[in-house]
TORMIDO-492081 format. One record per residue: residue in one letter; x, y, z of N, C-alpha, C in turn. Coordinates in steps of 0.1 Angstrom, whole numbers, plus 5000, padded with zeros to 4 digits. Each point is the difference from the previous one (the first is absolute). Layout:
AXYZXYZXYZ/...
This chain:
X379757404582498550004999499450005014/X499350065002498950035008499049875007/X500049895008499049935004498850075005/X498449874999499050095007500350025014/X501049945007499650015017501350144999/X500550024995501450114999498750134999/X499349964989498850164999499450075013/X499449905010499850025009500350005012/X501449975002500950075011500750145002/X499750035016500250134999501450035002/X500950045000501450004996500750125011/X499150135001500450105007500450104988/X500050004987500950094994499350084993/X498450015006499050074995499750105013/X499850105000499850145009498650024992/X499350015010498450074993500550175005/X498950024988500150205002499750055008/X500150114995499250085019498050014993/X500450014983498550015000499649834999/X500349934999499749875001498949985018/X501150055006499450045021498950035000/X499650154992499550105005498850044993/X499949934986499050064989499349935006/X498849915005498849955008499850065008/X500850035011499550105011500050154999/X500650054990500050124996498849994989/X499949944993498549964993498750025009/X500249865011498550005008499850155008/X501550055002499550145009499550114992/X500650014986499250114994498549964996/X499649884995498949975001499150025007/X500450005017499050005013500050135000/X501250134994499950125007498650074986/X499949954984499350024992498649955006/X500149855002498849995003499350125015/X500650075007499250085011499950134991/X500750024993500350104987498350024994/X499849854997498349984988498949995011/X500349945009498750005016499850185001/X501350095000499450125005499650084984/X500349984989499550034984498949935000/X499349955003498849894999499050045013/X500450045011499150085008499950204996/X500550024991500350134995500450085011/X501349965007501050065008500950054995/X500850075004501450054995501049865001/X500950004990500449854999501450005010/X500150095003501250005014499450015014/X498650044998499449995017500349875006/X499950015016500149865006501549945000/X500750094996501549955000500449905013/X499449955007500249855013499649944990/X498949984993499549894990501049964988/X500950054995500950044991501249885009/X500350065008500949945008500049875003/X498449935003500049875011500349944984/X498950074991499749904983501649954998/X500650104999501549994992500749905012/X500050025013500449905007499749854999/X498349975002499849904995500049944985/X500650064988499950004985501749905006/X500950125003501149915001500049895012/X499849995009500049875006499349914991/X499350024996498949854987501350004992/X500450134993501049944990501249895009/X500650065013501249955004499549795002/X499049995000499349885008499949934989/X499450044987499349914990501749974988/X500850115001501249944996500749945010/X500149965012500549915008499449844993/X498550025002499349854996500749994985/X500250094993500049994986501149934999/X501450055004500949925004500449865007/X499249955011499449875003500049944986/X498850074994499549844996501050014990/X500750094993501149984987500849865007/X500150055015501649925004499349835001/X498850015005499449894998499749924989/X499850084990499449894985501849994999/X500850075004501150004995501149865003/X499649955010500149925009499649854998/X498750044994499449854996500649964986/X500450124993500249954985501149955000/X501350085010501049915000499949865009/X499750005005499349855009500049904987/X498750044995499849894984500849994992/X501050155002501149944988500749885004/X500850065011500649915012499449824998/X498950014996499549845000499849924986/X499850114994499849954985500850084993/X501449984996500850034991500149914988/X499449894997499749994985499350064993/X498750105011499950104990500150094995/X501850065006500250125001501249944991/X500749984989500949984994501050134998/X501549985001500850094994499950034986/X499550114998499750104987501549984993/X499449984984501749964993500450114997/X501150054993500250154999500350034986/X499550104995499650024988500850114993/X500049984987501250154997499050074994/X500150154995499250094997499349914981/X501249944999500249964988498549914991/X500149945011499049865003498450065005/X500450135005498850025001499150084992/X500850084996499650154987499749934984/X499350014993499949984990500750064993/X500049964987500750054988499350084995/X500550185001499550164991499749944989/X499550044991500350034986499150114998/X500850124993498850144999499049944985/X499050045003499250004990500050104989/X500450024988500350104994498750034990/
């Protein structure tokens, strides 16, 4: 069985993906390169004109993404941190879960005919 403070330690035997990395910053940058995309469709420009503007957007799209999943990560490691702290202090109110057989938990079928 599984304890609460066992849930929340990190062990090493978890590898994040590559898109786990990369989907927020690859997100905010297509977003910055769309949004100079609707600035030049919205001034009725050719939506590829200005290609520097295309560039800095997508540049700054992903640096916001690379920054806001940095914090995003903080604070996971932080609440992450407190909760095991309180487990850590109050384990009477984290009891070992009894273990159950499928048996005990499933009701009894009966088809309806």
């Amino acid at each position: 069985m599984v304890t609460a403070l066992e849930l929340l330690e990190n062990r090493g035997d978890r590898q994040p993906t590559i898109m786990n990395t990369l989907f927020n910053p690859l997100a905010s940058a297509l977003a910055g390169c769309g949004l100079a995309m609707f600035i030049n469709f919205a001034y009725r420009r050719p939506v590829w004109s200005g290609i520097q503007k295309h560039i800095a957007f997508t540049a700054i799209g992903g640096g916001l993404g690379l920054y806001l999943d940095k914090k995003r990560n903080e604070h996971l490691a932080d609440r992450d941190a407190v909760l095991r702290h309180y487990i850590m202090l109050h384990p009477e109110d984290f009891p070992m879960p009894e273990r159950k057989k499928y048996a005990d938990v499933l009701e009894v079928w009966q088809p309806i005919r």
